[in-house]
N, C-alpha and C positions, 0 to 999 in steps of 0.2 A: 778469714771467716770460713768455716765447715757451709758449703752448702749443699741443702738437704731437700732431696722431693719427699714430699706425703705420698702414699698410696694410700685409702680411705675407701670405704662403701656405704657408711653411715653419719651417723651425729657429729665425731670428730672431736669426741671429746680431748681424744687423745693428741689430737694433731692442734688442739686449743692449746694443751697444757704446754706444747712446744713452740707455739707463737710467740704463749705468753712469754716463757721462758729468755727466747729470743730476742724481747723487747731491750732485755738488759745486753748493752754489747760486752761484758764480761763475760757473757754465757759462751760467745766465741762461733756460732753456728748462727743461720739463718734459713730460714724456709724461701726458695727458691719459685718451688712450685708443690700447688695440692694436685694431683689425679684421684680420679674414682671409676666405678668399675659399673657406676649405675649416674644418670645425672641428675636425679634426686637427691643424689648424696645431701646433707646439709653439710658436709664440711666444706664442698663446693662454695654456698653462701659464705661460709666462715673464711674462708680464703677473699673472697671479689671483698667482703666487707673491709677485709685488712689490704687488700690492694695487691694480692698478688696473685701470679698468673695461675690459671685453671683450666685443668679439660676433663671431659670425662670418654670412658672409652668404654661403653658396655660391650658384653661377650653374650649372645643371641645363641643360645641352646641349639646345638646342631650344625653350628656353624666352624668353621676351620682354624680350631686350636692353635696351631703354628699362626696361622697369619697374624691371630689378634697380636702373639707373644710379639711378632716380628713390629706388627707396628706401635704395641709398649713400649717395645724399647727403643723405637724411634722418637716418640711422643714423650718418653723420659730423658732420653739422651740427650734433645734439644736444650734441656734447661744445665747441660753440663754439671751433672749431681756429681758430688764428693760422698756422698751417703744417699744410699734411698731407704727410707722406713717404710716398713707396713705396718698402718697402724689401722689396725680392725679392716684391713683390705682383706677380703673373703674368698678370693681367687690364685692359685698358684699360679706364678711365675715359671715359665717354659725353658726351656736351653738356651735359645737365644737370648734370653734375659738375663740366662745367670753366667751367660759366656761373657757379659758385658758388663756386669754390675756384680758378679759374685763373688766376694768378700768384701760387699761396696755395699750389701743390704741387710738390716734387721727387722727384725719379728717380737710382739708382744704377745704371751698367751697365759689364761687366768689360768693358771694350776703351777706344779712345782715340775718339770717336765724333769725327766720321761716320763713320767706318772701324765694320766687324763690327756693324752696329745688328741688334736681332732678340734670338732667345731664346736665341740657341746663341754668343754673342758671342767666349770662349774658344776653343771648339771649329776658326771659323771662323779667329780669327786662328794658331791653330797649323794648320790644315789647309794656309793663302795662305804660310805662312813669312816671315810676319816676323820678326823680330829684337828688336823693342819693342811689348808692346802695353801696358795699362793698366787704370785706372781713371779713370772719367766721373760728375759729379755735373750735372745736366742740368736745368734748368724744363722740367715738363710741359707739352706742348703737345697741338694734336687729332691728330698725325702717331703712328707708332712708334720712338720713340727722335730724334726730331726737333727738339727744344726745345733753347734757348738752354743754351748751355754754359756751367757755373758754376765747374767746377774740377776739374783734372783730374791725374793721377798718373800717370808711365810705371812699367812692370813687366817687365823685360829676361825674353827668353824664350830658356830654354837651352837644350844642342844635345841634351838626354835628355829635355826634358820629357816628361809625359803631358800629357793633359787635366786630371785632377783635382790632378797636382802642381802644376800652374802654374796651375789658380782656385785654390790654397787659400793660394797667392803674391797674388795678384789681390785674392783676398776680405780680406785680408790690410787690402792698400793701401783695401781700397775702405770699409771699419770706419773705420779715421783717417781719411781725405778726408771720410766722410761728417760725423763728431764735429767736425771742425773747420768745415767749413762750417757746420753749425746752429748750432755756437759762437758762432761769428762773426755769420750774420744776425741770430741775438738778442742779443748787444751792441750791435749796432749799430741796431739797431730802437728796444729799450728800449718808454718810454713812447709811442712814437709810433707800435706797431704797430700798435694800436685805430682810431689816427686817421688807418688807411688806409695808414701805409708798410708794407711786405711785406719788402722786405730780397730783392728781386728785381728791384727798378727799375733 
């Protein structure tokens, strides 16, 4: 079995659809551990609900960048991840994190990247008028929204949208993109993700 840390800051919806996913052991991966970056988070709850291990590690505005990264990724690395996701986690990941986990983590983000990278991804593509935007499942990289592109989903944008009617079309597509991709890298890893393949080669 792929095992997988959550990184999360909110609701969790996303880190639900891969529980859920997980339920079936065909699916081949398992959630390990959630982290959050606030302990608020509800995915927090959604993790203690389903019985597995949780921390949160907030980052205090002003406070010393490196250390927090340094103790992420101690606080990740305990749970010995084969994959870390961020899913709706709203904080980049420092050097130290990515010296230990990089080509070991992915990213979901609502738009069809390169196009809209950043926090407002939605926002932006209905501001430009496009006609199609999407969903992006990306390898983290040291950039913002910069890494290798793993899979990706359009999402037509109609002539009444809002904002929140067309992420919740978006957040939609971007739950299945994400479930199938992780599906997929842990079939096809199997036995062999120990022995160094990542299933992002």
């Amino acid at each position: 079995m792929l095992r997988i840390v959550v990184l999360v800051s909110g609701s969790g919806t996303l880190l639900q659809a891969l529980m859920d996913a997980a339920d079936d052991p065909e699916y081949g991966a398992e959630v390990v551990a959630v982290g959050a970056d606030r302990g608020s988070a509800y995915g927090l709850v959604r993790a203690e609900q389903a019985g597995i291990a949780h921390f949160a590690h907030p980052y205090r505005k002003g406070a010393d960048r490196q250390a927090w990264d340094i103790e992420l990724t101690e606080l990740v690395g305990a749970h010995t991840p084969d994959l870390v996701v961020s899913a709706g986690f709203m904080k980049l990941v420092g050097p130290t994190f990515l010296a230990r986990f990089g080509g070991r983590m992915i990213n979901t983000h609502p738009a069809l990247l390169p196009s809209f990278p950043g926090m407002h991804g939605v926002r932006d593509a209905l501001a430009y008028g496009v006609k199609v935007t999407g969903a992006t499942i990306f390898a983290v990289d040291e950039g913002v929204d910069t890494g290798r592109i793993l899979a990706q989903q359009a999402v037509q944008v109609l002539d009444d949208d809002t904002e929140e009617s067309l992420h919740e079309r978006v957040k939609t597509v971007e739950r299945d993109l994400l479930v199938e991709v992780v599906g997929t890298m842990a079939r096809a890893a199997g036995a062999d993700v120990r022995a160094g393949s990542n299933g992002l080669a």
